[in-house]
C-alpha positions in Angstrom: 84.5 -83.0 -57.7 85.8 -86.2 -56.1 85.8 -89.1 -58.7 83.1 -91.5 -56.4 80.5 -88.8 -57.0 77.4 -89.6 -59.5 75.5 -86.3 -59.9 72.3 -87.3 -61.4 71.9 -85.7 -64.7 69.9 -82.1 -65.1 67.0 -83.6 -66.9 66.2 -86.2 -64.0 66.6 -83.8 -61.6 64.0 -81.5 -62.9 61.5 -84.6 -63.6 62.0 -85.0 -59.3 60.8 -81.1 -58.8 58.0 -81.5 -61.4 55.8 -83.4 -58.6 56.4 -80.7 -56.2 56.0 -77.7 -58.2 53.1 -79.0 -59.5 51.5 -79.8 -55.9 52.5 -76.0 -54.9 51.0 -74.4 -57.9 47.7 -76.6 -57.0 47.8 -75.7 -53.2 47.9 -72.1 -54.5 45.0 -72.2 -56.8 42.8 -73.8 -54.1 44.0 -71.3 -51.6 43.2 -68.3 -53.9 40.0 -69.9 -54.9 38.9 -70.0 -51.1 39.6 -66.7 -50.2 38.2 -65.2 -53.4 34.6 -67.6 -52.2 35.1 -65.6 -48.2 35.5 -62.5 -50.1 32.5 -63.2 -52.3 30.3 -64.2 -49.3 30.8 -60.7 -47.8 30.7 -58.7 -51.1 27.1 -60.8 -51.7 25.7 -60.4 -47.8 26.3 -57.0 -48.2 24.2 -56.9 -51.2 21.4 -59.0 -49.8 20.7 -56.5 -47.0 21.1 -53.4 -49.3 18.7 -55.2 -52.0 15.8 -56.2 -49.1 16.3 -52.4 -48.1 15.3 -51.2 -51.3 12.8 -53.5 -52.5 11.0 -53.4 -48.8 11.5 -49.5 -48.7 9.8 -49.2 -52.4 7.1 -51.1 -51.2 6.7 -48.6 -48.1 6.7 -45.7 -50.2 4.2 -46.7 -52.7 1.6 -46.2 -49.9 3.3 -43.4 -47.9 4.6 -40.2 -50.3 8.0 -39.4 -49.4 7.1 -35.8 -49.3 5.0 -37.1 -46.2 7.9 -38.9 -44.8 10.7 -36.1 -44.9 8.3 -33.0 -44.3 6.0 -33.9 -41.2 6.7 -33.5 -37.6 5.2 -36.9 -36.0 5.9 -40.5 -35.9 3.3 -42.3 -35.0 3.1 -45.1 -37.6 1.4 -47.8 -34.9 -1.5 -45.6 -34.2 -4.8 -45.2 -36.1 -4.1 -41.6 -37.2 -0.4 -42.5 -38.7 2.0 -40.2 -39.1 5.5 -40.5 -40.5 7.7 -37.5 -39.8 11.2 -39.5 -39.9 13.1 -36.4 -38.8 11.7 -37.4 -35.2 13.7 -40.1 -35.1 16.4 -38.4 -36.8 16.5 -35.6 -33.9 16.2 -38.2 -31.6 19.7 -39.7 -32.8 21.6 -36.8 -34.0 21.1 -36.0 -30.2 22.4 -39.2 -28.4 24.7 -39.0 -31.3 26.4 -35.5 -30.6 27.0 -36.3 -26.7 28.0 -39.7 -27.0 30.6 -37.6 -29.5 32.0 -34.9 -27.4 32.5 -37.6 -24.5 34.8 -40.1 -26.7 36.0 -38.2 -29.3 38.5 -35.8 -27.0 39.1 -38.6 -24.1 39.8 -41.1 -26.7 42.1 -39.3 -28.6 43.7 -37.6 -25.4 43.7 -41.1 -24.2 45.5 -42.7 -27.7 48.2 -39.4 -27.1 49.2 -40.8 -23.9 49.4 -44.1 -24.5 51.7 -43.9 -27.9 53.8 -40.6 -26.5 53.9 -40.4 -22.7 53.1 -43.9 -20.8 56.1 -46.1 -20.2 56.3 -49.7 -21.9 55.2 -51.0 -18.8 52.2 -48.8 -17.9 51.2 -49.1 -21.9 51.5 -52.7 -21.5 48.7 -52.9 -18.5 46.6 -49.8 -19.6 45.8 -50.4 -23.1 44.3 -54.1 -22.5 42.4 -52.7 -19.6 40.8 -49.6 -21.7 40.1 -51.8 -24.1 38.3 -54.3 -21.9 35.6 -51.6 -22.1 34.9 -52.9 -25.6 33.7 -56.2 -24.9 31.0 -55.2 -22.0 27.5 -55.6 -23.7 25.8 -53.2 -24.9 22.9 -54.2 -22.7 24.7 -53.7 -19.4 25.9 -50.3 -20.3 22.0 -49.4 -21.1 21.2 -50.6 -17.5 24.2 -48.7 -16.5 22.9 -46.1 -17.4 19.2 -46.2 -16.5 19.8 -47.2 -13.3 23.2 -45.6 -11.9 23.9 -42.4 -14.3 20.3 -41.3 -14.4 19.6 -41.0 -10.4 23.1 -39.0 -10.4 22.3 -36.8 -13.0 18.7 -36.6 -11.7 20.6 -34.7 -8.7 22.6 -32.3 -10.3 20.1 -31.0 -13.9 16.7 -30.3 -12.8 13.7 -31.6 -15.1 16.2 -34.5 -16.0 13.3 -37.5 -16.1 14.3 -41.6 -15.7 14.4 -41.8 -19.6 16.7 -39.2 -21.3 19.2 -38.4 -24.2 21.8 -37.3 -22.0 22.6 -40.3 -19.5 22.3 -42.7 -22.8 24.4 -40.5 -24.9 27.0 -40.0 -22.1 27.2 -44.1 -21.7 27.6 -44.7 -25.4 30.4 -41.8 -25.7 32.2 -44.3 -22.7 31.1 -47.2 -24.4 32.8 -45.7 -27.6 35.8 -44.3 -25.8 38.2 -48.0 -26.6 37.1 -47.5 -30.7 38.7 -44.5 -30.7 41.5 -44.5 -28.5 42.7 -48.3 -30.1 42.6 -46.8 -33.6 44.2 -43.3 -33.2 46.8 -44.9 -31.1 48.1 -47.6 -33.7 48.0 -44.6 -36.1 50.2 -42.0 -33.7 52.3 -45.3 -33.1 52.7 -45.9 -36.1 54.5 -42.2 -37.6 58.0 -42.9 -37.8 60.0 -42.1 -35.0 62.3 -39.9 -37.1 60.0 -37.3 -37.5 60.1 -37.1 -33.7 63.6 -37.1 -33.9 63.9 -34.0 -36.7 61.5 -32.2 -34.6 63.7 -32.4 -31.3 66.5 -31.5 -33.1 65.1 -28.3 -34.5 64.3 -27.7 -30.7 60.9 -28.1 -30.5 59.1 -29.7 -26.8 57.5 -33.0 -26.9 53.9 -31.1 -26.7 54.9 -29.3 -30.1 56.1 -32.2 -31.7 53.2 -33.8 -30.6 50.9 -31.4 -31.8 52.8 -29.8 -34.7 54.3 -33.3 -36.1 52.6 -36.5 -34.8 49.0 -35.6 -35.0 49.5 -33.6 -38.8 51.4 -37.0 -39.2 48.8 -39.4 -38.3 45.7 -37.4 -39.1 44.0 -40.0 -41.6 44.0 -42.8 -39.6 42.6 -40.2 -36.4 39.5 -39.2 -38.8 38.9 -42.6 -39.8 38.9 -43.7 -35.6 36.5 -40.7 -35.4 34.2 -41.5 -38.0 33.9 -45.4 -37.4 32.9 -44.0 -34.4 30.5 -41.3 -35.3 28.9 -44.5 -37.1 28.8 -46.7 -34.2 27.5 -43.9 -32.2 24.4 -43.3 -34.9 23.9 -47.1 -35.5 23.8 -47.6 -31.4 20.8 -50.0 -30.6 20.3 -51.4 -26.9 21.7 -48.3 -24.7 19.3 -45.9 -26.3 16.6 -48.5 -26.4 17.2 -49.0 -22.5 17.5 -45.4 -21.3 16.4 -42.7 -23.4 13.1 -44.4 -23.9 10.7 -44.9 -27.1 8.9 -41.5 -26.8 8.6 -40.1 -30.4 8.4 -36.3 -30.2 10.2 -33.7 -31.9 12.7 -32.0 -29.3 16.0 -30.8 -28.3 15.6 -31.2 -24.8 18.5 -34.0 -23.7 16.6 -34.2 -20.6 13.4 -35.8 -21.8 12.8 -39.5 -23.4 13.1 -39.8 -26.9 13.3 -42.3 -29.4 16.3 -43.2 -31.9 16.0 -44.9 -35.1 17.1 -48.0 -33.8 14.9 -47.6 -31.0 12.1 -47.8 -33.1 12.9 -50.5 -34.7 13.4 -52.7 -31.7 10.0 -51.9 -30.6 8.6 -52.9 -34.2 10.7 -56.2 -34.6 9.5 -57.6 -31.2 6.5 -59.2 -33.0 3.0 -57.7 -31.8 3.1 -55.8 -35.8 1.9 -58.1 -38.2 4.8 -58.3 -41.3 2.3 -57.6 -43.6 1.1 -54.3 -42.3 2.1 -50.8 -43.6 3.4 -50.1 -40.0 6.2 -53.1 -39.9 7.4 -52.0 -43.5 8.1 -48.5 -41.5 11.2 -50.2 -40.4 12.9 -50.7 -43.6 12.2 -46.9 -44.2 13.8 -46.2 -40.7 16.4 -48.8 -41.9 17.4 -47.0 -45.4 17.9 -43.3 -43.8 20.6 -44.9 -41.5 22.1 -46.9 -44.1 22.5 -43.4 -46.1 23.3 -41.7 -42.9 26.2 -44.4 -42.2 27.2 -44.7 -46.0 27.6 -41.0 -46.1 30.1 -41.0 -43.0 31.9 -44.0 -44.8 32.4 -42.2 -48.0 33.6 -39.0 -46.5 36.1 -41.3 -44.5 37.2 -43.2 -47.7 37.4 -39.8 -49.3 39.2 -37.8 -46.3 41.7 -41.0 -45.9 42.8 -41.1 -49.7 42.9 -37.1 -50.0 45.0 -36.3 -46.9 47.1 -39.7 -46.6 50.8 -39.0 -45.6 53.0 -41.4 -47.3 56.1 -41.9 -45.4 59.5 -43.8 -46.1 
């Protein structure tokens, strides 16, 4: 130490930090109190809408039995001669459900392969911004899509196929569907270590049997959760069944005739020719708890599927 220094003593150095240490301790508080208040906002919307679904769906079954609403076979809770058979509507959506499912579950996930194991940096660079661009088309133009392009070529090739149907609306929602799937398997394949690829090549294995006996094995809970966010999407679907498989409540498994979806029904309740007081609006919070449980069912198994199967990897 050179003899013109003046080091200032430990005790007044500390007394210059206490400022700032006190100011970052602050900033941290404030920080963790505001994200604890975003965090509380969601935790408490959530339990606003499940709260109103109760209360509203007690007050619906206090003048409708619920043997009534899981046993008949009709829906017609708007006419004068009601009937509420909610397996109508449940039908109805299983069914747009299912074929809006075998359309984006296998190209999605065939789609998410390529991308993450085959495509070149460069075509992965162009391709997976333009699948995804699929995402942000409304809803309401894929309906019309539907109705008005899908429906006159089907009407051509399946006999009996009338303007509204379960199949042209459940084909469109399973391409509508296609970019939630593909996005999410495909961060989860890219995302397995690449030395697992490598062990797998050196034991002399192709790139389809690493692929298929590694990468998928690998990267299997974050492809079941892509599949059921999707299965929910699929059930909670509003405007492209609304738009083209019509708001005909019948009990069928014909694809080719119009039928109408939970969500359906609601729309054509909510538009606001049913008075609020009426037995017949407080049919959609009925309609509005089975998908809730339907939805919270496939979330649960995802949670449970996720947590049981997750691969750990270092």
């Amino acid at each position: 130490m050179t003899s013109g220094s003046n080091p200032l003593p430990t005790s007044q150095t500390s007394q210059l930090w206490k400022p700032k240490r006190s100011l970052s301790v602050w900033s941290e508080k404030v920080v963790r109190v505001l994200f604890g208040l975003f965090a509380a906002v969601s935790v408490a919307t959530t339990a606003g809408i499940v709260f109103t679904l109760i209360f509203e769906t007690i007050e619906f079954f206090k003048e409708v039995p619920i043997v009534r609403f899981l046993t008949e076979t009709e829906w017609t809770p708007l006419f004068t001669n009601a009937k509420f058979g909610i397996s109508v509507l449940v039908v109805a959506t299983l069914i747009t459900s299912l074929i809006a499912i075998a359309v984006a579950l296998p190209v999605g996930l065939f789609s998410a392969v390529y991308l993450s194991e085959y495509a070149s940096p460069r075509v992965r660079r162009w391709l997976k911004p333009t699948l995804e661009i699929l995402a942000g088309i409304p809803t309401v133009v894929y309906g019309y899509f539907a109705l008005l392009f899908v429906t006159p070529i089907l009407q051509n090739i399946i006999p009996g196929l009338q303007t509204f149907n379960a199949l042209s609306a459940g084909l469109v929602m399973g391409v509508a569907i296609i970019p939630l799937v593909a996005s999410l398997s495909e961060d989860a394949i890219y995302a397995v270590p690449q030395s697992l690829r490598n062990g797998s090549f050196a034991m002399g294995a192709t790139q389809r049997e690493t692929i298929v006996g590694v990468v998928l094995p690998a990267a299997l809970s974050g492809i079941v959760a892509s599949f059921v966010l999707a299965i929910s999407r699929a059930v909670g679907e509003t405007m492209i069944v609304a738009i083209a498989a019509g708001q005909n409540p019948i009990l069928t498994f014909d694809p080719r005739v119009p039928v109408a979806t939970m969500t359906a029904f609601i729309v054509q309740v909510s538009l606001g020719d049913t008075p609020t007081t009426s037995l017949a609006f407080k049919t959609i919070f009925a309609v509005g708890m089975t998908l809730f449980l339907m939805t919270l069912t496939l979330n649960l198994f995802s949670f449970w599927f996720v947590r049981r199967f997750q691969q750990k990897y270092e």
